[in-house]
Structure formats: structure tokens, C-alpha cells
C-alpha positions as a Markdown table, in Angstrom:
| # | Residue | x | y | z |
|---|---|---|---|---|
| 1 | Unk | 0.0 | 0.0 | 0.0 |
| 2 | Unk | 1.4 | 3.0 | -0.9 |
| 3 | Unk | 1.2 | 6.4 | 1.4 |
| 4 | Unk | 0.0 | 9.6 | 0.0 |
| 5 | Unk | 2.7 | 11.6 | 2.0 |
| 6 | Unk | 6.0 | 9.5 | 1.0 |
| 7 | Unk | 8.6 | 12.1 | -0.4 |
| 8 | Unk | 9.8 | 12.4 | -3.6 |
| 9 | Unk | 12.0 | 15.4 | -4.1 |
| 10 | Unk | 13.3 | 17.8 | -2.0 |
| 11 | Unk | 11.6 | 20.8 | -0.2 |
| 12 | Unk | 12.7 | 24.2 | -0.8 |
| 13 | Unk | 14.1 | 25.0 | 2.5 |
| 14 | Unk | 16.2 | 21.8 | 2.2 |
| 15 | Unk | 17.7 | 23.0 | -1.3 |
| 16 | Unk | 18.2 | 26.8 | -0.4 |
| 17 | Unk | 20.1 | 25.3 | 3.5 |
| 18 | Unk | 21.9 | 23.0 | 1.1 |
| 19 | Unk | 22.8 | 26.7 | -1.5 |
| 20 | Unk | 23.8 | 28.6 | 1.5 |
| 21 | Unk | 25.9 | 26.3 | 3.1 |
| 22 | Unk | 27.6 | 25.8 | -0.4 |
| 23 | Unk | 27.9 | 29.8 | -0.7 |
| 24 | Unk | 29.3 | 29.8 | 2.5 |
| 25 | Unk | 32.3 | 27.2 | 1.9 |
| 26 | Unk | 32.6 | 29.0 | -1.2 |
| 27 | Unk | 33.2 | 32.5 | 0.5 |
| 28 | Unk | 36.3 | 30.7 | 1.9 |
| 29 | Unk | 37.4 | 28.3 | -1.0 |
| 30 | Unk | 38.3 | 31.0 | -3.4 |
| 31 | Unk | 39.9 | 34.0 | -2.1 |
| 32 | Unk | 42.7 | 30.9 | -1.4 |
| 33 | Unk | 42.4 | 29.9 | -4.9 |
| 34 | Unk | 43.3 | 33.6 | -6.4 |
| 35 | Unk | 46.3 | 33.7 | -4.0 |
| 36 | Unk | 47.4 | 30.4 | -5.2 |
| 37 | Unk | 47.4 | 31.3 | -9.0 |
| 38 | Unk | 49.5 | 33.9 | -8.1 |
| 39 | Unk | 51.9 | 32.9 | -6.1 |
| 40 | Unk | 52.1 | 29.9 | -8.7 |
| 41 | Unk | 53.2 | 32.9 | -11.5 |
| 42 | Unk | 55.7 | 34.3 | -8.8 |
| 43 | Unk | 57.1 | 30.9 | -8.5 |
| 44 | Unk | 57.1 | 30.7 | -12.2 |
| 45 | Unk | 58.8 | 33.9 | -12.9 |
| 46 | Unk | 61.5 | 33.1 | -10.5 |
| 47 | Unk | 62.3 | 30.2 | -12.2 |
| 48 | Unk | 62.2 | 32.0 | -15.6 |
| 49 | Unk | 64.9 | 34.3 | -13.9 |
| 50 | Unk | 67.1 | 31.8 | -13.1 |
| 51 | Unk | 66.9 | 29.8 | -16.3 |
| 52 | Unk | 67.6 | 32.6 | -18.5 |
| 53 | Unk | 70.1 | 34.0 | -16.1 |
| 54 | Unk | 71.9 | 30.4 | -15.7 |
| 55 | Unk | 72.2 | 30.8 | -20.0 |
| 56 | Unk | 73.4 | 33.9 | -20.3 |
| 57 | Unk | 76.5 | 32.1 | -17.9 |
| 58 | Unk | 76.8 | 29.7 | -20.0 |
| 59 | Unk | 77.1 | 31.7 | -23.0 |
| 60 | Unk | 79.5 | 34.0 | -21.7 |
| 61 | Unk | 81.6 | 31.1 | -20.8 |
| 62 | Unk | 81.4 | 29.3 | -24.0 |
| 63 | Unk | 82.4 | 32.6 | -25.8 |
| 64 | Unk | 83.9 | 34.6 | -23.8 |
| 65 | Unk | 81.2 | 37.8 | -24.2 |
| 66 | Unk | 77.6 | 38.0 | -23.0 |
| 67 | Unk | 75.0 | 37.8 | -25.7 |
| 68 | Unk | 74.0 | 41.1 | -27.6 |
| 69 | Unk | 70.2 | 39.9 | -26.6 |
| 70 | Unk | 67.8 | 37.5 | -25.4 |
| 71 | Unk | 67.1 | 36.1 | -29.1 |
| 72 | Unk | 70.6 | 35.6 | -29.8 |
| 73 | Unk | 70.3 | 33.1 | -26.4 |
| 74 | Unk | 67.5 | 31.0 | -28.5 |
| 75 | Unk | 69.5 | 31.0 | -32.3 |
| 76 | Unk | 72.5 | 29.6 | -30.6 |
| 77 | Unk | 70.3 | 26.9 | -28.5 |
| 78 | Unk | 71.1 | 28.2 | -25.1 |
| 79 | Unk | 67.3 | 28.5 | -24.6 |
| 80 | Unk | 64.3 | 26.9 | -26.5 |
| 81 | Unk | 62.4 | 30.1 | -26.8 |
| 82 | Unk | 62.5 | 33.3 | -24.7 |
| 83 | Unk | 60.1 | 33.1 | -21.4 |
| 84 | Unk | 56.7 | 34.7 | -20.8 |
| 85 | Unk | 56.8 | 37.1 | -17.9 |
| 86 | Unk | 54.0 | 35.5 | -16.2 |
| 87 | Unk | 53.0 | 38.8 | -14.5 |
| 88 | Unk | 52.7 | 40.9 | -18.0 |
| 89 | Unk | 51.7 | 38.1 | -20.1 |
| 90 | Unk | 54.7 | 38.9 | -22.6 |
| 91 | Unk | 58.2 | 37.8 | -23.6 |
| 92 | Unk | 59.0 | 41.0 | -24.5 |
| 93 | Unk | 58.8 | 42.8 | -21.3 |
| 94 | Unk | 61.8 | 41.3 | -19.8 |
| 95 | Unk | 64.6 | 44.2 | -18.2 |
| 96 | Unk | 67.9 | 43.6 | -19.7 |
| 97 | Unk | 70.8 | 44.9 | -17.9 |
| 98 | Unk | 73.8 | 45.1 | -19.8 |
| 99 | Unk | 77.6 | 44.5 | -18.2 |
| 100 | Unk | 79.5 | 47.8 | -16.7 |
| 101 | Unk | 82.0 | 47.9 | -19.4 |
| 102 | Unk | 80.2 | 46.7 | -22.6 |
| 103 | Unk | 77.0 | 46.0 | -24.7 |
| 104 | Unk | 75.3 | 42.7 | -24.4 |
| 105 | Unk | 73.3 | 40.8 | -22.1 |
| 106 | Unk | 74.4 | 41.0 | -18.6 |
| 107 | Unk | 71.2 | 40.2 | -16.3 |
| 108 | Unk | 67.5 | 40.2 | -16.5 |
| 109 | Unk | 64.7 | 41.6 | -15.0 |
| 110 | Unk | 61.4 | 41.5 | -14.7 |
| 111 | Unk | 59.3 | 44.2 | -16.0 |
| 112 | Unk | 56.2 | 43.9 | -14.0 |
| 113 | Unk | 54.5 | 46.7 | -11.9 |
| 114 | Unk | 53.8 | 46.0 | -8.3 |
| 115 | Unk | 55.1 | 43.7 | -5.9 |
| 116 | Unk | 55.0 | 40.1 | -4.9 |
| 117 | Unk | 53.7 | 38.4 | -1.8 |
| 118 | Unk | 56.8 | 39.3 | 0.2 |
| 119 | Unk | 56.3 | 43.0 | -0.4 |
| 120 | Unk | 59.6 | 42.8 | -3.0 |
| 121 | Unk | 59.1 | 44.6 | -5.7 |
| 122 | Unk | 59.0 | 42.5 | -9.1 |
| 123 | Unk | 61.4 | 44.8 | -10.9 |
| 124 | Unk | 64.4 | 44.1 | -8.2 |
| 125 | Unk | 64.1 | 40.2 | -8.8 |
């Protein structure tokens, strides 16, 4: 015998508890997943830094000089291709520093606006 009262579906107050208590988790999930995604492109740019800057040594001690630019690291296989700045979006924002008594490629930069997690400034890295 079946009942006239057996439940089939949910009620409204159960599926709004069931939305708040989902907008309230939220509230908290995602502030945490913006910070993430960027420290994730501070680590990346560090890492950028160091690649490129661990090339340009090694092209100044295969040759002797520092490369005249950031390309000329990629035609002679030093790098693969020039990084993206994860902070501008672009591999054409990088700072290039050249040495105290030359031309050429001496260190990198970033050329990002603003500062990091750590209150350094992207431009000093």
C-alpha cells in the first residue's frame, strides 16, 4: 500500500540550506584559490629568472662575451624560446641589464608593476 505523504523530491528550505551552506564554503574556497594562482606565477617567474640568467652564464663562458640579446640566447640553443613574464603576459617585457663595461646581455629583469607576496618589488628580482 502506498502512502499519499512518501517524499519524492526535496523541499525548498532543504535546497536553499543545502545553496547557503555551499555559498558559505565558497566565501572561503576561493579567495585561497586567487592567492594560489599567483603565487604559482611568482614561482614561475622566479624560475624563468634563473633559467635565462643560468644561459646567459653559459654563454659568456662558451664565448667569452655576453650575448648582444635574449634572441641571440635561442639561435645559438642556449634556450628553447624566450620566457613569458607570467606577471605581464609577454616575452617582451623582460629588463635587460647590460655589463659595466660593454653591450650585451648581462642580467634580467622583470618588467612587471607591483610587488610580490613578500612586499619585494618585481622589478628588483
Amino acid at each position: 500500500m502506498l502512502c499519499r505523504n512518501s517524499r519524492r523530491g526535496f523541499t525548498l528550505i532543504e535546497l536553499l540550506v543545502v545553496l547557503a551552506i555551499m555559498a558559505s564554503l565558497l566565501t572561503l574556497v576561493v579567495p585561497r584559490y586567487f592567492q594560489q594562482t599567483d603565487r604559482a606565477q611568482e614561482v614561475v617567474l622566479r624560475h624563468n629568472l634563473i633559467a635565462m640568467r643560468d644561459a646567459i652564464d653559459k654563454f659568456d663562458a662558451d664565448t667569452g662575451r655576453y650575448p648582444d640579446n635574449l634572441d641571440e640566447l635561442v639561435s645559438k640553443k642556449y634556450l628553447r624560446e624566450v620566457p613569458l613574464d607570467p606577471i605581464t603576459g609577454k616575452r617582451d617585457s623582460w629588463v635587460v641589464t647590460a655589463p659595466e663595461n660593454g653591450t650585451g646581455v648581462y642580467d634580467v629583469k622583470s618588467g612587471a608593476d607591483g610587488q610580490a607576496h613578500d612586499g619585494s618589488n618585481f622589478k628588483d628580482w
